[in-house]
N, C-alpha and C positions, 0 to 999 in steps of 0.2 A: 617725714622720717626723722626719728633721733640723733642726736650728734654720739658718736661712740666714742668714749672716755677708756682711756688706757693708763692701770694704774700699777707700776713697778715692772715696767714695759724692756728696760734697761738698765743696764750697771749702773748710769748717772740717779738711777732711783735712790739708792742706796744715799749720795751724796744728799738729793734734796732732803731726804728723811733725816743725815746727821745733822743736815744745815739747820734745818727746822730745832733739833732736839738742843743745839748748844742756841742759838738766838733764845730760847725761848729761858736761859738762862736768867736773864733781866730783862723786865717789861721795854725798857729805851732801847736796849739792842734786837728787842724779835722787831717793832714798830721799824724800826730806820732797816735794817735786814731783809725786812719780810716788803717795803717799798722797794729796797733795790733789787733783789728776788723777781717780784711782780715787774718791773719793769724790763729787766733782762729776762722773761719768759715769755714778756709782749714782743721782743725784739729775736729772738732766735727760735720760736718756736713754729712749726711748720704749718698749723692750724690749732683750731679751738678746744678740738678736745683734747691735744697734747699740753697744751699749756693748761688747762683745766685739772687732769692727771698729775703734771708736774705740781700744781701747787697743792693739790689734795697731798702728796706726798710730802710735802712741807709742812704742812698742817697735821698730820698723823707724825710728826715728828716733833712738833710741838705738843701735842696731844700724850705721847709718850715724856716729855719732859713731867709734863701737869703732874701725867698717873705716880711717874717716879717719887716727885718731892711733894705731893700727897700724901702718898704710901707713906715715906721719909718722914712726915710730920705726924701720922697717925701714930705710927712706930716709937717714937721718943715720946710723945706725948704719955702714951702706957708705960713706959719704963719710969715715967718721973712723976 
C-alpha cells in the first residue's frame, strides 16, 4: 500500500509556499532556507507523507518564484 501525501492540508500550507516563494529570491538563501526547512519538517512532522506534502509545498513555492521572474525577464526583454 502507498504512503498518502497531503498537499495544502492546512493554513500552515500557505506559510510553506510563501517560505518557498521569498528563499527562492537568491540562490544562497533558498539552499541554507530549504536545509533548515527540511530539517524542522524531519523534526515536527507527524509522519512521511506530511513532511513530503509540507515540502512539495515549499517547492511549488519556489516554483512560483522561477515562473514569476521568468515571466519578469521574458517581459523587459520585449520592451528593450
Amino acid at each position: 500500500m502507498g504512503m498518502l501525501v497531503k498537499v495544502f492540508d492546512d493554513w500552515k500550507s500557505f506559510i510553506h509556499t510563501l517560505v518557498g516563494f521569498i528563499a527562492s529570491i537568491h540562490p544562497l538563501w533558498l539552499i541554507a532556507v530549504f536545509v533548515v526547512y527540511l530539517c524542522y519538517e524531519l523534526l515536527t512532522s507527524k509522519n512521511g507523507g506530511e513532511c513530503l506534502g509540507d515540502i512539495l509545498e515549499f517547492c511549488f513555492g519556489a516554483f512560483l518564484w522561477s515562473f514569476a521572474s521568468g515571466g519578469w525577464c521574458v517581459l523587459t526583454s520585449l520592451l528593450y
